[in-house]
C-alpha positions in Angstrom: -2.7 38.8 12.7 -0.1 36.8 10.8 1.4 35.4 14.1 -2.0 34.6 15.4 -2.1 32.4 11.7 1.0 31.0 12.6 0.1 30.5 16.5 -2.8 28.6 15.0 -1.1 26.8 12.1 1.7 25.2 14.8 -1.2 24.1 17.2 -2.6 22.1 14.5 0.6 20.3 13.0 1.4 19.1 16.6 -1.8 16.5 16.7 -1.3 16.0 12.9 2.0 15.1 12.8 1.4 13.2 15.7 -1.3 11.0 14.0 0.8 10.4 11.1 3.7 9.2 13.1 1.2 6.7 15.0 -0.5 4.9 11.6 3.1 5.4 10.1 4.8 2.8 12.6 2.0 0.6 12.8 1.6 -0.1 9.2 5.3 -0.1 9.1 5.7 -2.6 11.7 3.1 -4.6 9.3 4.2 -4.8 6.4 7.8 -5.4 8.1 6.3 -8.6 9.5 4.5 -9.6 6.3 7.9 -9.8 4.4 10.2 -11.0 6.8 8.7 -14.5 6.7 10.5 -14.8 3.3 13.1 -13.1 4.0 13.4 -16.3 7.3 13.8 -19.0 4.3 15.6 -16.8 2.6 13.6 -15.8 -0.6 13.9 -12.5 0.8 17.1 -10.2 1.1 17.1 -7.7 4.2 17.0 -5.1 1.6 14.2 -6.2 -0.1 12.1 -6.3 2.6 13.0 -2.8 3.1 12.2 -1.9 -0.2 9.4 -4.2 -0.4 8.0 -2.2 3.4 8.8 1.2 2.3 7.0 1.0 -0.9 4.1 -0.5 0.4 3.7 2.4 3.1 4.9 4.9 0.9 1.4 3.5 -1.2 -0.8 4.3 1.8 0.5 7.9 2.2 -2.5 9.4 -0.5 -5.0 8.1 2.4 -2.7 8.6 5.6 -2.1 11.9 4.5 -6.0 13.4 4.2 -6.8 11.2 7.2 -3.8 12.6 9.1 -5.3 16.0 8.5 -8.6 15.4 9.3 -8.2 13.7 12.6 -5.5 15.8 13.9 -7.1 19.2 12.8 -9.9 18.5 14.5 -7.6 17.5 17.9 -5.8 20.8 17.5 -9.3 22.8 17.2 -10.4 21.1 20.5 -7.3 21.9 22.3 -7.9 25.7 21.6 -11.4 25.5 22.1 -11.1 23.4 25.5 -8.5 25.9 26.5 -10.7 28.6 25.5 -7.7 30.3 23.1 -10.3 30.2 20.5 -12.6 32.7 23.1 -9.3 34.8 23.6 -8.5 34.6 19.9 -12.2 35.9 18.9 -11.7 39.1 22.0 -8.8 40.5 20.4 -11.1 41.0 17.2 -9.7 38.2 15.0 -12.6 36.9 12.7 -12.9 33.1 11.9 -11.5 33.7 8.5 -8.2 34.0 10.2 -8.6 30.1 11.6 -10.1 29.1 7.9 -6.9 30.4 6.3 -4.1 28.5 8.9 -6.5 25.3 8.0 -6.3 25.6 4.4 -2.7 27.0 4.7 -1.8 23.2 6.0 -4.7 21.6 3.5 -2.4 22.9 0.3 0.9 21.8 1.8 -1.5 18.3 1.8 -2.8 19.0 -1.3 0.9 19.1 -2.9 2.3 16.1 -1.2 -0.7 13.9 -2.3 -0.6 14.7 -5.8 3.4 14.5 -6.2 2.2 10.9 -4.6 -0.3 9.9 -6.6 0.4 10.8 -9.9 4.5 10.9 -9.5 5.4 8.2 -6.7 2.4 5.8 -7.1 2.4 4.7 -10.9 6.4 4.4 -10.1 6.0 2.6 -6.9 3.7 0.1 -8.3 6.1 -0.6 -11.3 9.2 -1.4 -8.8 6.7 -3.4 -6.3 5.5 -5.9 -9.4 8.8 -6.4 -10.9 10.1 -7.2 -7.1 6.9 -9.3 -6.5 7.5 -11.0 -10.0 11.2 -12.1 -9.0 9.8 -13.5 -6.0 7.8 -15.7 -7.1 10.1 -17.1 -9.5 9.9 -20.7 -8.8 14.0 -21.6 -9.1 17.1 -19.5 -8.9 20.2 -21.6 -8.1 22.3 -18.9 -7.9 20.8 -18.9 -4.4 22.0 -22.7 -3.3 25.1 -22.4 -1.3 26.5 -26.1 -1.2 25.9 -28.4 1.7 23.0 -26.3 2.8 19.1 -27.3 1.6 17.3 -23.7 -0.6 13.9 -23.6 -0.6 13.1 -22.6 -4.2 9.1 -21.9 -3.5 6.6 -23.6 -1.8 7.1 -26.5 -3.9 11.2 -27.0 -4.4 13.8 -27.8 -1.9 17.6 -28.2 -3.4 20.3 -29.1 -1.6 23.9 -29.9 -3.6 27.1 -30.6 -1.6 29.6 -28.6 -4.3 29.0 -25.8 -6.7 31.0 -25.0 -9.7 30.3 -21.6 -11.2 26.5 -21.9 -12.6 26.8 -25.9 -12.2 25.7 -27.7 -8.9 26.8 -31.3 -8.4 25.7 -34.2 -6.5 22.4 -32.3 -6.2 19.1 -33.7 -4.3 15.9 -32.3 -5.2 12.6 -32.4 -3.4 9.1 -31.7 -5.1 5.9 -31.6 -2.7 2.5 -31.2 -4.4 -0.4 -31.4 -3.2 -0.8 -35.1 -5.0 2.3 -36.4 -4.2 6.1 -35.6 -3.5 8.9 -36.8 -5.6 12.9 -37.5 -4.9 15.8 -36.7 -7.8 19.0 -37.2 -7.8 21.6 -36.4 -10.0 25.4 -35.8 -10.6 24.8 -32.0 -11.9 22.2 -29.5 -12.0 22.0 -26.5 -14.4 19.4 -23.6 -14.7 18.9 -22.3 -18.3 16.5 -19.1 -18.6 15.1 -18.7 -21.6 14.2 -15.4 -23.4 10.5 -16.0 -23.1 10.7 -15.9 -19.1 10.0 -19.2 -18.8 12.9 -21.7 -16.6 14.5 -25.1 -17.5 16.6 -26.9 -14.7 18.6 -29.3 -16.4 19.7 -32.2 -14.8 22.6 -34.7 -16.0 24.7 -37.2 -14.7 22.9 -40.5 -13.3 19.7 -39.2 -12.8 17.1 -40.9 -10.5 13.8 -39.9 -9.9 12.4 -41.6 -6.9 8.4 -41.4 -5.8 8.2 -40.8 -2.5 5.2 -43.0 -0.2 3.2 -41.9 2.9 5.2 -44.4 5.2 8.6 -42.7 3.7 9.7 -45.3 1.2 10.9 -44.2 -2.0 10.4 -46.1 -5.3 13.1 -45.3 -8.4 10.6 -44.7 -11.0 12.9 -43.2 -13.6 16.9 -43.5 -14.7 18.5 -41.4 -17.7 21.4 -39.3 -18.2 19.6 -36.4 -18.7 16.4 -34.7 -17.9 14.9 -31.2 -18.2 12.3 -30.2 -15.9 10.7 -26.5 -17.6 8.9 -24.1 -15.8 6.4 -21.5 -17.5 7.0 -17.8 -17.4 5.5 -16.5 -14.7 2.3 -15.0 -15.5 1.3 -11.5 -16.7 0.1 -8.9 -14.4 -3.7 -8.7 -14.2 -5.4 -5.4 -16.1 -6.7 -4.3 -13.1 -2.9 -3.7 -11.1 -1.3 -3.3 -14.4 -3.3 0.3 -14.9 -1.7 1.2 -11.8 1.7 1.5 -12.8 0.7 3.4 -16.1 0.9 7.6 -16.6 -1.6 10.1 -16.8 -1.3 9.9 -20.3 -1.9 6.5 -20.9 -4.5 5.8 -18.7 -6.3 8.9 -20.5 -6.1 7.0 -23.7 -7.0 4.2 -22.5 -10.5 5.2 -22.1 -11.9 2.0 -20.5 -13.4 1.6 -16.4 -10.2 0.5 -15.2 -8.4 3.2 -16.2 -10.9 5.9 -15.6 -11.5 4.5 -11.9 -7.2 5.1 -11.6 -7.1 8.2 -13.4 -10.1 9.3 -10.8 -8.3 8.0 -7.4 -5.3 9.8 -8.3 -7.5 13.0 -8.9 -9.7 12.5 -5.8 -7.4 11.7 -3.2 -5.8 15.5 -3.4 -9.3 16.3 -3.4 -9.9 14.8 -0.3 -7.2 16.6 1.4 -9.6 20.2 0.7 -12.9 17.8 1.6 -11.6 16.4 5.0 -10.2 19.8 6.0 -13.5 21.2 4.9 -15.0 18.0 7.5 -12.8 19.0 9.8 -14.5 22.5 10.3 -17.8 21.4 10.4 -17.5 19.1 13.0 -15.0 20.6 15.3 -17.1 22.4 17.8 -16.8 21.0 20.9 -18.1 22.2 24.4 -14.9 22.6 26.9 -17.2 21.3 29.4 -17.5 18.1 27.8 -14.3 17.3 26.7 -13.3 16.4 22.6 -13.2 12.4 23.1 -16.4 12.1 22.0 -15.4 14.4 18.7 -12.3 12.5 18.2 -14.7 9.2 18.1 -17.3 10.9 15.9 -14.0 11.7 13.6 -12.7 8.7 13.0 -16.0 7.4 12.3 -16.5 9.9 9.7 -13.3 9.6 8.6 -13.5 5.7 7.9 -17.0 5.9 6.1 -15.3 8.4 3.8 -12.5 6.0 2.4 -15.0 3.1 2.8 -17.5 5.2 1.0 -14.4 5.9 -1.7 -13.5 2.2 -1.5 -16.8 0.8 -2.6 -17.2 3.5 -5.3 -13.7 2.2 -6.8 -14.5 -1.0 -6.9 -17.7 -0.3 -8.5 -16.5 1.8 -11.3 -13.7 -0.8 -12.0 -16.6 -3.6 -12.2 -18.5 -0.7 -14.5 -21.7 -1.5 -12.5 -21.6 2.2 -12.0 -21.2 5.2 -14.7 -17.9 6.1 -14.9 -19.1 9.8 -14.2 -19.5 10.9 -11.6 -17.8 7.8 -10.0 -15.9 8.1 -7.1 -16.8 11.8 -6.9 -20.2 11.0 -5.0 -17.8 10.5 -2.0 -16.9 14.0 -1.8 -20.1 15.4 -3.5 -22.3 14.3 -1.0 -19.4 15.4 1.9 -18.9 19.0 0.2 -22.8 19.0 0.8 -22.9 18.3 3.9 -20.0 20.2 4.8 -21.7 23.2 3.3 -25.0 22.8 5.3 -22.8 22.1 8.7 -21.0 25.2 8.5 -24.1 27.4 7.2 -25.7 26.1 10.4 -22.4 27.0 12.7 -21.5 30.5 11.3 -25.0 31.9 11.2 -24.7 35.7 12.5 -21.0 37.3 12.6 -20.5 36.6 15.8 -20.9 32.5 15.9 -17.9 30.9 17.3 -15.8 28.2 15.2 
């Protein structure tokens, strides 16, 4: 009986596995793309993008993981039931309850993953992805310029300097586009001088001109000094509704308002899910050989989508608190247990109903 478990177990982490792997490199190769435009002007190491990639898609594992499940446990059923194992399976005298246990067997290995994910890896994950997004979008950091070449600060700098010494550039050339109007300095040296409250200064000395720049290409000297100090502010805090993201179990317990209540409930129901979508799986995985699964595996993925929209919409509800916070995004898999509960009622009737 064990080895039939096993038998059963193996045919179902083939198509699982499988389906994981697929979404795995597609959303890799995405979120690949999405960084290495900055890493092209260089605001972007190689590295980081790595890290940037792999934290990102380590983020979508508490879905990918229940989907994965789902989609590929009701492949594997299909195979055995097109294949008519499952007939062979039920004439040696093994019962059903031998199939439920290989199912849940591989819905608790989920089970485990997705909560080390979402209450160890995620809060982490998001800590390291806003401190990394935060030193992106830091407007200035000379440290980049390498002489004679131009650095793109942001969307708004351009420096270029034709020697460097230590922290000071000199004979530097700065460009500033706005959407109003674009402006020209130059200068013997430029410094950068952070400041403990985050914000930036770029100090610039030695002959400096600022020239405004005209639509036909002209540029007027509008300013000459020896010294000028262009500050930036610090960048800006993260919003309440990421910041919750990034806290522990304990301290989104205390905090006791919608935003942390709808966290503290994704990062108890996406676990969940894993039971609930294995559960799904069950219920829907009859198939008649004749027929073929494609039409299941459609039906699946629908389901399967309308779930995690379903979740989705309740998340963004409870963080808007235009819902009660209880039960919140537990409707989802409420309403799915129910169904699930009534699909397989229907399905086993008598002892001798097939899967």
């Amino acid at each position: 009986m064990k080895r039939i478990e096993r038998y059963v177990a193996a045919q179902l982490l083939r198509p699982i596995l499988g389906v994981f792997s697929v979404v795995l490199l597609v959303m890799l190769a995405y979120y690949f793309s999405s960084y290495l435009a900055d890493a092209v002007i260089e605001r972007l190491s190689i590295g980081a993008v790595v890290t940037l990639a792999t934290l990102k898609l380590g983020l979508f594992f508490d879905v990918l993981i229940p989907a994965a499940i789902f989609l590929g446990t009701i492949t594997g059923l299909g195979r055995l039931q097109s294949g008519y194992e499952m007939t062979a399976i039920a004439a040696s005298g093994v019962g059903r309850a031998k199939i439920v246990r290989a199912v849940l067997a591989i819905a608790l290995l989920g089970v485990l993953l997705v909560a080390a994910i979402t209450h160890v890896f995620r809060p982490w994950a998001y800590e390291t992805l806003y401190r990394m997004e935060g030193e992106l979008v830091a407007r200035i950091d000379l440290s980049r310029v390498e002489p004679g070449r131009f650095e793109i600060g942001d969307e708004e700098w351009m420096i270029f300097a034709e020697a460097r010494d230590g922290s000071v550039l000199s004979d530097v050339l700065v460009h500033q586009r706005t959407p109003t109007y674009r402006n020209l300095l130059r200068a013997e040296q430029l410094a950068q001088r952070d400041r403990a409250d985050g914000s930036i200064a770029l100090e610039f000395s030695g002959d400096v001109r600022s020239y405004r720049l005209q639509q036909g290409g002209d540029a007027d000297l509008v300013g000459r000094s020896e010294r000028l100090v262009v500050q930036f502010d610090p960048p800006e805090p993260v919003e309440p509704s990421r910041k919750r993201r990034e806290l522990g179990l304990t301290e989104l317990m205390a905090g006791g308002g919608a935003l942390e209540w709808g966290e503290l409930q994704w990062r108890t129901l996406m676990p969940l899910s894993v039971i609930v979508l294995a559960g799904l799986a069950l219920a829907v995985a009859r198939i008649n050989p004749r027929h073929g699964q494609t039409s299941r595996v459609i039906l699946a993925t629908v389901l399967v989508t309308l779930y995690f929209a379903a979740v989705g919409t309740l998340a963004n509800r409870v963080d808007a608190a235009t819902m009660p916070i209880w039960p919140g995004l537990f409707w989802a898999p409420l309403v799915t247990l129910v169904f699930v509960g009534l699909r397989l009622w229907h399905n086993w009737r008598g002892p001798g109903a097939p899967l």
